[in-house]
N, C-alpha and C positions, 0 to 999 in steps of 0.2 A: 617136275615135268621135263621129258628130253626137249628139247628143242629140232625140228624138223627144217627139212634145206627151204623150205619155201620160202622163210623170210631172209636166208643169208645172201641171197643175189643182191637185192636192193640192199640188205643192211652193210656189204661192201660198199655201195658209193656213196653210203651217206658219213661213215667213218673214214674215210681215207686218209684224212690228215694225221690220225692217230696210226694207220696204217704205215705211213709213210716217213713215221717219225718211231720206229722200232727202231731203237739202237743206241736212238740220242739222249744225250740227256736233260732234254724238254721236254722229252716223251710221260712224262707225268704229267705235265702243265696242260700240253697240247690234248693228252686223254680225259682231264677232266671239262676242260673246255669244249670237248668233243659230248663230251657226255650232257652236261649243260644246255649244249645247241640242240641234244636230239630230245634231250626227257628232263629237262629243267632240273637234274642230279645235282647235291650240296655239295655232297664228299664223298671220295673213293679210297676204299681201303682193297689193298691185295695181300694175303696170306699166301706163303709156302706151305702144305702140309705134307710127310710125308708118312708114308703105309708104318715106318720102323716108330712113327710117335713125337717125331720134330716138328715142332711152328716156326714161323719167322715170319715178321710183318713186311711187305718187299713194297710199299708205297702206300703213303697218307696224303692226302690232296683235297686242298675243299676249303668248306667253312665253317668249321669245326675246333675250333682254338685249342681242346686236349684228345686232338686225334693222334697224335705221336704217343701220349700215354695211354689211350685206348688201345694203340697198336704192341705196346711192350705187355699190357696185359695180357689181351687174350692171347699172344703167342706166349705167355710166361706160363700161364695154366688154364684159361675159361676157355680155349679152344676144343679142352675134354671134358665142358658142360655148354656145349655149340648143340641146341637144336637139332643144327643141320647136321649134326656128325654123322649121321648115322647114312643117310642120303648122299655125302659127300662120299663117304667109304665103300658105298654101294657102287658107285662110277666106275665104269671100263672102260678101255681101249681110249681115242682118242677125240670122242665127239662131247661139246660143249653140252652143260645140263644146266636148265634152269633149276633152283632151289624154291622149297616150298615157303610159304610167308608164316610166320608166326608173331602171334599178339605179342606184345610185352608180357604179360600172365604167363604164357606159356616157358619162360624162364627163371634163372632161378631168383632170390631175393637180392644176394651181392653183386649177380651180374644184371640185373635189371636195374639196381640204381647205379653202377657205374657206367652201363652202355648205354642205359635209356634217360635216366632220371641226371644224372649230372653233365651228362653231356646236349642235352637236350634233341638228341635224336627221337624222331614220332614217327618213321616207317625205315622200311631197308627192305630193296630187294637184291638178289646176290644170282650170278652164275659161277661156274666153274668148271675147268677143263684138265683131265688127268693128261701127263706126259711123262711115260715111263714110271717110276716110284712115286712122282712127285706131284699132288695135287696143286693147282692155280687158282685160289677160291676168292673173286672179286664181288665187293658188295660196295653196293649201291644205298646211299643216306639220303632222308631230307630231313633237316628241323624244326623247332617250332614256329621260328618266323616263315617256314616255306608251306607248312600242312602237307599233308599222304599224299603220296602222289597220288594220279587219279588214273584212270582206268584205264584213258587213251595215254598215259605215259608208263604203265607199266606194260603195256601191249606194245610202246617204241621198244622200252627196251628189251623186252623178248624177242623183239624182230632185229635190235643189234646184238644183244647178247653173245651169237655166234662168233660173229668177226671182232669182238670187243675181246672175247676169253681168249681167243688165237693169237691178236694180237699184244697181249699180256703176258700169254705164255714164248713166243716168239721172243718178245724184247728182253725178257728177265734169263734165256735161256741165254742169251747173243753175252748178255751181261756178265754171267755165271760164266761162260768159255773166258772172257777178258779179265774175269777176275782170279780165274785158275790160273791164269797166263801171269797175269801180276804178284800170284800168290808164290808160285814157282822163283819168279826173281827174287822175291825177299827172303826165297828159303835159301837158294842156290848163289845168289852171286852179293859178294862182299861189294860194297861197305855194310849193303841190308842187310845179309844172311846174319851178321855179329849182335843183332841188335837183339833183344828179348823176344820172347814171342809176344806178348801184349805190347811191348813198344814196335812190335810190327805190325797191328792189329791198329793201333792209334794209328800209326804211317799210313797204312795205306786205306782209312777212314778217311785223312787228309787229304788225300790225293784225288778220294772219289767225291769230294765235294760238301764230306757231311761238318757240322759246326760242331764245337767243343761239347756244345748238351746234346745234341743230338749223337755224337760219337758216347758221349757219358750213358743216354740212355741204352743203344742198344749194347753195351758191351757191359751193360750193369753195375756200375762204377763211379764213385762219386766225379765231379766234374774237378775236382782239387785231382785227383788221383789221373784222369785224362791228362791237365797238364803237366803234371809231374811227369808223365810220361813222354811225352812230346817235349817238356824239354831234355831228358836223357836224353832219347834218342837222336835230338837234334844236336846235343855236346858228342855223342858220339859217331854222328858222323860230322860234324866241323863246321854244321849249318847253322842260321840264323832265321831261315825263311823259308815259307810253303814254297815260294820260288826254285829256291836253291834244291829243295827235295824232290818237286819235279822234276829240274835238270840230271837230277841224280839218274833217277826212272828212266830218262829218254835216254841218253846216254847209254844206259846198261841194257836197254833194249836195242837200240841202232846199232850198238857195237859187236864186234867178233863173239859168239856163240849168243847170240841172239835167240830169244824164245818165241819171236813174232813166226 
């Protein structure tokens, strides 16, 4: 079901914090706390999809203990046995859309025991907002210990839905620009540009705050092979510490031909 402007006045002032924290990188913590206050929400997962057939999980939050592996799944292959594909693909232009709800039955057998049965999720509701190629599909969890949400909370969050998917697609966009920007220095200016391309992929994992299993998972990679990485790259450029790596990065940004 589209979503209509009547709810999006009020449902800007009741998210504002999450509004106001696009950019940062608490803007996860602060989004699901947001979510929490308005509809008692577990956990928030946000997928990338894109029109040419790409997934990417772009934030897990909550309480949910194998939400990170939940998130390498479906963006690894269950996102092209998503219910919602088909509704998701259906989306135009730039206005937020509520997704329809479906039972657990209504999925397949491997993806119901991985998304329902071992993780202990018992409802999800989900909106999502096209921008340009790239779909912004956020869904909304509660689990066993919390029970379905109930009717006055899925009606909150259709009434924030709007300003929830805006500001998800806003922040990940702002993110996406800075990580072009970062991508570019490791391509273009020495000591980075020397380094492998998967030992630039670990770098600048590090940089953006993710931890050794967390850089292992999304780059598919055992976690032996992440540090192997990370230490090459660290013997070749003469460092010792994520310190010293950032100092590289600001450096090579502040300085003459600057990408900022």
């Amino acid at each position: 079901m589209r979503s209509h402007g009547t709810g999006s006045g009020l449902a800007a002032g009741d998210v504002t914090s999450a509004v106001l924290a696009i950019g940062r990188s608490d803007f996860p913590k602060i989004l699901i706390d947001t979510l929490r206050r308005q509809a008692d929400v577990g956990h928030c997962m946000v997928f990338a999809l894109t029109r040419a057939g790409l997934a990417s999980c772009l934030l897990d939050a909550g309480n949910i203990p194998i939400g990170g592996d939940l998130g390498a799944a479906y963006a690894g292959q269950f996102h092209e046995s998503d219910p919602n594909r088909d509704a998701l693909f259906e989306g135009e232009g730039g206005a937020p859309i509520m997704l329809p709800t479906f039972a657990p039955r209504m999925y397949g057998a491997r993806y119901r025991k991985i998304f329902f049965q071992d993780s202990g999720i018992v409802d999800k509701c989900a909106t999502a907002i096209w921008t340009g190629d790239t779909c912004f599909y956020v869904n909304f969890y509660r689990i066993a210990a919390q029970g379905r949400f109930s009717a006055a909370q899925r009606d909150r969050l259709e009434a924030i839905a709007p300003a929830i998917a805006a500001s998800v697609a806003r922040h990940f966009q702002e993110r996406t620009t800075s990580d072009q920007s970062l991508a570019a220095v490791f391509a273009t200016r020495a000591p980075l540009s020397a380094l492998t391309p998967r030992e630039q992929e670990v770098c600048r994992r590090i940089l953006e705050g993710f931890s050794s299993e967390a850089i292992s998972q999304g780059l598919g990679i055992s976690l032996h092979s992440t540090l192997t990485y990370r230490k090459r790259a660290y013997e070749r450029l003469g460092i010792s510490s994520q310190n010293e790596l950032f100092a590289i990065v600001l450096r090579l940004l502040a300085g003459p031909g600057s990408l900022n």
